[in-house]
Phi, psi and omega in degrees: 000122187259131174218182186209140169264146199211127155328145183296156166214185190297297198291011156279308192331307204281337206291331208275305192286349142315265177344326180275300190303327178296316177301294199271109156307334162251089180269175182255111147023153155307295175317342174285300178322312172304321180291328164303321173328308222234016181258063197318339177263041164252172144207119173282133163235169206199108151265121227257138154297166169292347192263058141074021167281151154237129197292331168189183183195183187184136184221172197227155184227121202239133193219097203048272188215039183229121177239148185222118193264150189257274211229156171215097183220147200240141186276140173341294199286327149235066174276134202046058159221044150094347210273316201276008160263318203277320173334300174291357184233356164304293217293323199285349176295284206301302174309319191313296185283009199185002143224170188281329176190136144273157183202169185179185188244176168199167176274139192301335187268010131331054172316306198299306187304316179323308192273332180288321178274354175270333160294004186234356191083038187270124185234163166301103206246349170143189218226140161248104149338105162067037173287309185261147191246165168109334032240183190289125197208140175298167174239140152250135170319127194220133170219153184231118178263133190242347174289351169274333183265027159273350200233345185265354190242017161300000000 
């Protein structure tokens, strides 16, 4: 599967927020999405096919030296074929040279997601009780700390 990681721009938008309906029981708005766009602490990545579909995306919200990856979804049809690892190891790249942890939620029965973030070093930080509605499921806190392993490879 040929995709290129690209920053979001407008012309993602209605594919993402399909792709958010598709994913999410709470997805997020075009308009949302748009106002991320215009979020000096977001940053939107796409993974864009060659004819300009998009395959998946993921975004990040950065608050000093703290990252919260918000979302990450991938379209079915190219699911395991690597685009929701390379997404994910943009930020975790990105995590490495420049913050002390990423960090986000998942649904506990999300296994597929579960095993992606922990192949990137993402451990278990605790649990939000009734987090997701829709239906309704805790969620778990999953973080990756990088200022400990900068103090570890010292």
């Amino acid at each position: 599967m040929e995709y290129q990681i690209v920053p979001m721009d407008r012309s993602h938008i209605s594919q993402i927020a399909a792709l958010e309906q598709e994913c999410f029981s709470a997805p997020w708005s075009e308009e949302m999405l748009t106002q991320a766009l215009f979020d000096p602490q977001a940053s939107f990545i796409v993974a864009e096919s060659e004819d300009g579909g998009v395959l998946g995306y993921a975004g990040l919200q950065v608050v000093l030296d703290e990252g919260y990856i918000d979302n990450i979804a991938v379209e079915p049809n190219a699911r395991r074929h690597g685009v929701g690892d390379e997404l994910l190891g943009v930020f975790c790249r990105f995590g490495a040279a420049n913050l002390a942890f990423l960090t986000l939620e998942v649904r506990k029965s999300n296994l597929p997601a579960i095993a992606l973030y922990r192949k990137h070093g993402f451990e278990e930080a605790g649990c939000r009780k009734g987090y997701y509605t829709n239906p309704k499921e805790d969620a778990l806190i999953m973080t990756r700390y990088f200022k400990r392993e900068q103090e570890e490879d010292k």
